[in-house]
C-alpha positions in Angstrom: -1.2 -1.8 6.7 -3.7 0.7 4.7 -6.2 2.4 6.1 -9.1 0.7 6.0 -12.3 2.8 4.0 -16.0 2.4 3.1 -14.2 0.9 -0.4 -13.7 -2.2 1.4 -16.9 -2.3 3.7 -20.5 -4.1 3.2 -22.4 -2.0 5.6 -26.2 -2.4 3.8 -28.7 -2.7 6.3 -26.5 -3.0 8.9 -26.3 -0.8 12.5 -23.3 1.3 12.0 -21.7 3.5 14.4 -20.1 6.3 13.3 -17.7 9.0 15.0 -18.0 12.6 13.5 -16.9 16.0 14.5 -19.7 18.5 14.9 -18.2 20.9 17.5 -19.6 24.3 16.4 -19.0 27.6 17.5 -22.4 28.4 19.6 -23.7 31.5 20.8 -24.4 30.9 24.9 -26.9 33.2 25.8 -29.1 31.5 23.1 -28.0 28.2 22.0 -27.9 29.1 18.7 -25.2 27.6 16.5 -22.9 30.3 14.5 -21.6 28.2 11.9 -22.6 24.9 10.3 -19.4 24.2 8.4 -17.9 20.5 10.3 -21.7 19.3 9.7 -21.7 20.2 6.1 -18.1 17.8 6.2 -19.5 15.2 7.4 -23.3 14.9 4.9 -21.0 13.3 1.9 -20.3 10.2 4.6 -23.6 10.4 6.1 -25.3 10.3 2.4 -22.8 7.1 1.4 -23.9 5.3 4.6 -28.2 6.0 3.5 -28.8 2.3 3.0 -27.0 1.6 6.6 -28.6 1.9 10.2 -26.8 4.9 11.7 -26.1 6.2 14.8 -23.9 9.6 15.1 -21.4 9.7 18.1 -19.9 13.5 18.3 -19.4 16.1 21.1 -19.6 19.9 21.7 -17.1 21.4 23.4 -15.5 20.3 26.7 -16.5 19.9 30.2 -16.6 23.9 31.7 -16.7 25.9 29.0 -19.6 28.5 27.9 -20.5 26.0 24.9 -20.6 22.9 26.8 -24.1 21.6 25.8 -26.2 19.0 24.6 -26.4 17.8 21.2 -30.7 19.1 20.5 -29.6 22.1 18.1 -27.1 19.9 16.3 -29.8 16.9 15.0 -32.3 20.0 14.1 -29.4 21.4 11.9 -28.0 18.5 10.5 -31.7 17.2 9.7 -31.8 20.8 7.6 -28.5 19.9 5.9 -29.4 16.3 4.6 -33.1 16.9 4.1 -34.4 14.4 6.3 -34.8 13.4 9.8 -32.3 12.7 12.3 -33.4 11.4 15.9 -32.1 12.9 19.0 -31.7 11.3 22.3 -30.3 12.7 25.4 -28.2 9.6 26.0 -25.0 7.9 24.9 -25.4 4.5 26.1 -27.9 4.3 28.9 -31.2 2.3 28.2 -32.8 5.4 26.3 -30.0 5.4 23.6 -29.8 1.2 23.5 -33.7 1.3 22.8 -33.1 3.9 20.2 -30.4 2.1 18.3 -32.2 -1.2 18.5 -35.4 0.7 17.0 -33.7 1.8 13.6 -34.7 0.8 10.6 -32.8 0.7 7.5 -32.1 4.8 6.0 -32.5 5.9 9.9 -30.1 8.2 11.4 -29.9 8.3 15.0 -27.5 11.3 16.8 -26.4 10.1 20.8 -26.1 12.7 23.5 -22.5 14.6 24.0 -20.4 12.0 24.2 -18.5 14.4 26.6 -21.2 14.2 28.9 -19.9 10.5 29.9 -16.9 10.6 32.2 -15.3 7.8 30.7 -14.5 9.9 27.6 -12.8 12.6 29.3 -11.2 10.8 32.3 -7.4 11.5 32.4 -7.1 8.4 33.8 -8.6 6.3 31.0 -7.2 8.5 28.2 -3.8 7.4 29.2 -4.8 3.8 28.9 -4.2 1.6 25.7 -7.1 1.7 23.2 -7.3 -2.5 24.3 -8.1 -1.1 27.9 -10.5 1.3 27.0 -12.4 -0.8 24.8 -13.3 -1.7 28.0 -15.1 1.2 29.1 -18.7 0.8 30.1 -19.2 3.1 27.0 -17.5 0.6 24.6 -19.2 -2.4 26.0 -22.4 -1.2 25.9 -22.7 0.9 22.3 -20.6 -1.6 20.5 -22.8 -5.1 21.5 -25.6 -3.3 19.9 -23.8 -1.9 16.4 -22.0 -3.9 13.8 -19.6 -1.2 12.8 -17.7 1.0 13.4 -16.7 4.3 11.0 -14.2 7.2 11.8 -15.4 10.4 10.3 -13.8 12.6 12.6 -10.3 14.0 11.5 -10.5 16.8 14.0 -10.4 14.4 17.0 -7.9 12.0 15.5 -5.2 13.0 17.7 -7.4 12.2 20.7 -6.8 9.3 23.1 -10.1 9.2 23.8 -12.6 6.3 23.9 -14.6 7.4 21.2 -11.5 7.7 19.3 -9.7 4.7 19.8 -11.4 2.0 21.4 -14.0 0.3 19.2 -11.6 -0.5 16.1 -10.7 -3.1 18.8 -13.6 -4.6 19.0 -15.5 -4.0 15.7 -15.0 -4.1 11.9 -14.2 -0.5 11.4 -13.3 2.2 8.8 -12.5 5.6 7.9 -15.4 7.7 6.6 -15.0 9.7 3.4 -14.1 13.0 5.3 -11.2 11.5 7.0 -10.0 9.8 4.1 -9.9 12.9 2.1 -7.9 14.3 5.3 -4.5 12.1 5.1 -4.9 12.2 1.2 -4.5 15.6 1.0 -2.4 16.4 4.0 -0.1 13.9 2.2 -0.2 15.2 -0.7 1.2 18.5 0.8 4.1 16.5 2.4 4.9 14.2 -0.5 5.0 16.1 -3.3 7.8 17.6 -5.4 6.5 20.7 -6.2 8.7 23.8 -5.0 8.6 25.8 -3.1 6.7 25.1 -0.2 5.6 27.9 2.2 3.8 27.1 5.7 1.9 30.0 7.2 1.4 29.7 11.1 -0.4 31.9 13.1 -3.3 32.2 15.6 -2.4 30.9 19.6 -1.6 27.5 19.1 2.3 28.2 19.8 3.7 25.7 21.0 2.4 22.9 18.2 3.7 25.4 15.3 6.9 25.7 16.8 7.4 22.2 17.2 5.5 22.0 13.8 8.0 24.0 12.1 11.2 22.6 13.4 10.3 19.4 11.9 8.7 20.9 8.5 12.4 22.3 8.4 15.0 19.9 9.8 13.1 17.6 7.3 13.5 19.5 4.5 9.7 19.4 3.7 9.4 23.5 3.9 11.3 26.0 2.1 9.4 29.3 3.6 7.5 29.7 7.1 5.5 33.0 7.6 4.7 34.1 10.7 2.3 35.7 12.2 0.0 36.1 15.6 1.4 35.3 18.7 3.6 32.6 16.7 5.0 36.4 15.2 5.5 37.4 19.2 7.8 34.8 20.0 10.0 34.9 16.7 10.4 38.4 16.8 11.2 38.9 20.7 14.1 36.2 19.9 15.2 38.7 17.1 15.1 41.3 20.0 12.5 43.5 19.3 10.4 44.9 21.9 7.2 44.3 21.6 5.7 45.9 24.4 5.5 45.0 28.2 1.3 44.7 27.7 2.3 42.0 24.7 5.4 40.6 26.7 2.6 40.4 29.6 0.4 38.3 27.5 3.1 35.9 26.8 3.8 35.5 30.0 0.3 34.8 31.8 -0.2 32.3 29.0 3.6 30.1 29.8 5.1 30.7 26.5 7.9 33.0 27.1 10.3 29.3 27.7 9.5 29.2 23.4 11.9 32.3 22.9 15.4 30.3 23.1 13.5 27.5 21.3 13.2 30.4 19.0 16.4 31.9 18.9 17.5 28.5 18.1 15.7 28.0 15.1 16.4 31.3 13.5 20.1 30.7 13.8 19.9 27.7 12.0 17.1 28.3 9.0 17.6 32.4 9.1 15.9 33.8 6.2 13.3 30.6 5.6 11.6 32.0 8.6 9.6 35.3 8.1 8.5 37.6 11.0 6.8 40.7 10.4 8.5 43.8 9.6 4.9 46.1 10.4 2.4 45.7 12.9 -1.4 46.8 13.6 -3.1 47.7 17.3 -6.0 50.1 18.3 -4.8 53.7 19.0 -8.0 56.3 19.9 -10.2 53.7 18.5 -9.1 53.0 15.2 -6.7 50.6 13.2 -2.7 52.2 13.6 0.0 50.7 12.6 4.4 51.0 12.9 7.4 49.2 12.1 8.4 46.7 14.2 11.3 48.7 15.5 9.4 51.7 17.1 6.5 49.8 18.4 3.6 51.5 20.8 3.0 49.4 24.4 0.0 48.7 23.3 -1.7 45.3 21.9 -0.6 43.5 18.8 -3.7 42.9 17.2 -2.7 42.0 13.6 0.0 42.3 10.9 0.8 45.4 9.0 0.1 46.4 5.1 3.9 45.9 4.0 3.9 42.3 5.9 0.5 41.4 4.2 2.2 42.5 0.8 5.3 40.9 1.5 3.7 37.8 2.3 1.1 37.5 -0.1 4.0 37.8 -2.7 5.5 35.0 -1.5 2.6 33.0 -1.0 1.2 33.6 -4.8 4.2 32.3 -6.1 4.8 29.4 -4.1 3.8 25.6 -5.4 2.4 24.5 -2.2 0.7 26.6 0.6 -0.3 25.3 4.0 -2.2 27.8 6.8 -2.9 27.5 10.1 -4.6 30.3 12.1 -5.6 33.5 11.7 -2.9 36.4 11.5 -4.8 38.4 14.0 -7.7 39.5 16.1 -9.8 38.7 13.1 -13.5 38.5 15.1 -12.6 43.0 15.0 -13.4 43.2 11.3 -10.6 46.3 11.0 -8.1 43.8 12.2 -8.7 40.9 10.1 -7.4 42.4 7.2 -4.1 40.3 7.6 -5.6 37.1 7.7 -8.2 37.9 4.4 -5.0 39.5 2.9 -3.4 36.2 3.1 -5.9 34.6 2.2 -7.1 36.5 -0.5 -3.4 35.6 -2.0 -3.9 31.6 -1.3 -7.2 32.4 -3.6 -4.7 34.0 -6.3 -2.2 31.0 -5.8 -2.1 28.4 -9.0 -0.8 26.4 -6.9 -2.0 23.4 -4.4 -3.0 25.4 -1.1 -4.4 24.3 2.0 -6.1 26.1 5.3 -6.5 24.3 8.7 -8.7 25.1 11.5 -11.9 26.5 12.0 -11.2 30.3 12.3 -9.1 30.5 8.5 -12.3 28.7 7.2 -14.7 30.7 8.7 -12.7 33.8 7.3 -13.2 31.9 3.9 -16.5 31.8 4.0 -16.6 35.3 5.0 -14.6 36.3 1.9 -16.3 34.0 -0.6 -12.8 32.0 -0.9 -13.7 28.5 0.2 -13.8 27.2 -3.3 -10.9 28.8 -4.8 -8.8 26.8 -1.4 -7.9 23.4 -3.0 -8.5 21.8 0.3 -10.0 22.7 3.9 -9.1 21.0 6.6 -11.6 20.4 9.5 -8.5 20.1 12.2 -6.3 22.7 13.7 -4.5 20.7 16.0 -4.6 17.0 13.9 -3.6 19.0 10.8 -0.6 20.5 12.8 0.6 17.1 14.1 -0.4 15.4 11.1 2.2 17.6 9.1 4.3 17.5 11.9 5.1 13.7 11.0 3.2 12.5 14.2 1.1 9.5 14.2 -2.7 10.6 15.3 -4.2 7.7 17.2 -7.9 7.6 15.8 -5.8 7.0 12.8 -3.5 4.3 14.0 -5.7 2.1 15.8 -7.5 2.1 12.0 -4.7 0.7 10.5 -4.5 -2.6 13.1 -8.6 -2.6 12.8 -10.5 -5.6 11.7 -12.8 -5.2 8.2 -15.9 -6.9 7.5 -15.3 -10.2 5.6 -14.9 -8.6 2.9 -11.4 -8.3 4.2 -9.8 -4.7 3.7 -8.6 -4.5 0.5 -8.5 -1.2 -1.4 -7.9 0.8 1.9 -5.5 3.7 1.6 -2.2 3.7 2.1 
């Protein structure tokens, strides 16, 4: 079965809910939000739904964390971006948020509390539960008796077993918004297509998804050339045996990922020379930017790749068909050690070919750089991109597939 999309859906006048991604990077001390760019995704869907009665389900950040906060800053910002209003309520689906959503009129868009703040959507114990059991969630029951339908805007979260996520395509006509839809087209796209060669850039400290990531891309004959780089770089190149330096061996260690070496050791035995590790590498020395080859490295912090790697790689990159990036090469929030990840970027930008980055750091670095538009296509996830290419079925996308349309049945849905 397709995926269902707004193609298919009669949503005029209608009370529609709709999950979207709006988690921002957010300065703590003031509240102040550093970068707008998963709300600007989602104004293309929002615009689409104008003749609809929307509410706006979405979350910031996770239970704990610095940035865990309410959702205030986010309506004023997105109200900026469309050029109109957008009610706030600090409630999901408690009798403030019910009286809300049963007050819209039609062109209204309503944005709930952090859906985080309910326990129900970050429970372990109903994560693990069937989307069919969670639909059962008092946060289900309640938001969903007083909408019509349901729309999936949020790629980013697609991988999530959450109940936001997965549980109301059980019970509601539902669909994928425009963002999401561009998502698996052009994730596809980079799978599917002919064109050779392929080159996969991994970096950043997501290591253990683009390890597993890669394996598949390769045993499946999907990639031709990996590049690595950050602490995906550390692994790969202590399996080659070079020693990196008991403060960067250290690191690995505190964070569990020295087990990935064999895993490592294993792969370049088997793909060699499609896997590219850094021959150069850059760390602070009195203050300043130094760099040395990887076989007479300092004890002292890896903090980005070297000029020849960035040249090497960039090579490669230009002349490669498709590109795919995940994660910055370095420590790229020092501006003297981001030059990796603009390099590579820079080269994506020079690429004629189809080129896509994932994850919010390599698209803020974009933006930075004035290179958003000369990327063919920015993804909002890090992690759903990774699984996504990985061949792994995301649930938010899955449960789509089995959902039930309007009347209008579900024709022209994607495939």
């Amino acid at each position: 079965m397709g995926l269902p999309t707004l193609d298919s859906a009669r949503l005029e006048n209608k009370r529609v809910l709709m999950r979207i991604d709006i988690n921002s990077p957010i300065e703590p001390s003031t509240g102040t939000i550093l970068d707008d760019t998963r709300m600007r995704s989602h104004v293309a869907t929002i615009e689409e739904l104008s003749g609809t009665r929307l509410v706006l389900l979405a979350h910031q950040s996770r239970p704990g964390l610095e940035d865990f906060t309410t959702l205030e800053a986010h309506a004023r910002r997105l109200a900026q971006l469309l050029g109109r209003e957008v009610r706030y309520v600090d409630d999901v689906f408690g009798r403030a948020a019910r009286e809300e959503i049963s007050g819209l009129r039609r062109g209204e868009v309503l944005l709930l509390e952090n859906v985080r703040f309910c326990s129900e959507e970050v429970a372990g114990e109903v994560k693990t539960k069937p989307p069919e059991a969670q639909a059962k969630t008092n946060l289900v029951r309640k938001l969903s008796s007083y909408v019509e339908a349901y729309v999936n805007d949020a790629f980013a979260v697609a991988h999530r077993t959450q109940p936001s996520v997965v549980a109301f395509p059980v019970v509601l006509p539902s669909y994928a918004g425009r963002l999401l839809e561009r998502e698996v087209e052009n994730l596809t796209r980079v799978l599917k297509t002919e064109a050779r060669p392929k080159v996969f850039c991994f970096g950043g400290a997501k290591v253990k998804d683009s390890i597993r990531v890669m394996e598949k891309l390769l045993s499946r004959g999907i990639a031709d050339v990996v590049l690595t780089s950050g602490m995906v770089a550390n692994i790969f190149l202590l399996a080659q045996g070079v020693d990196i330096g008991e403060v960067n061996l250290r690191t690995l260690e505190e964070k569990g990922l020295l087990p990935l070496v064999e895993g490592a050791k294993r792969l370049l035995r088997r793909y060699g020379d499609s896997i590219q590790v850094p021959s150069d590498l850059a760390f602070r020395r009195n203050g300043h930017r130094a760099e040395a080859g990887v076989d007479d490295l300092p004890n002292l912090m890896i903090m980005d790749i070297g000029i020849d790697t960035i040249a090497r790689y960039s090579r490669i990159i230009e002349e490669a068909a498709v590109v795919a990036a995940n994660g910055p090469a370095g420590v790229f929030e020092i501006r003297e050690f981001a030059l990796g990840s603009e390099g590579l970027l820079k080269a994506m930008a020079r690429c004629s070919g189809f080129t896509v980055i994932g994850g919010g750091h390599l698209a803020a670095i974009a933006a930075r750089q004035g290179l958003r538009d000369k990327i063919s296509f920015i993804s909002t996830g890090g992690k759903a991109m990774l699984l996504f290419l990985a061949g792994e079925k995301l649930p938010g996308i899955e449960v789509l597939k089995e959902a039930r349309g309007d009347d209008a049945g579900n024709s022209g849905g994607l495939g």
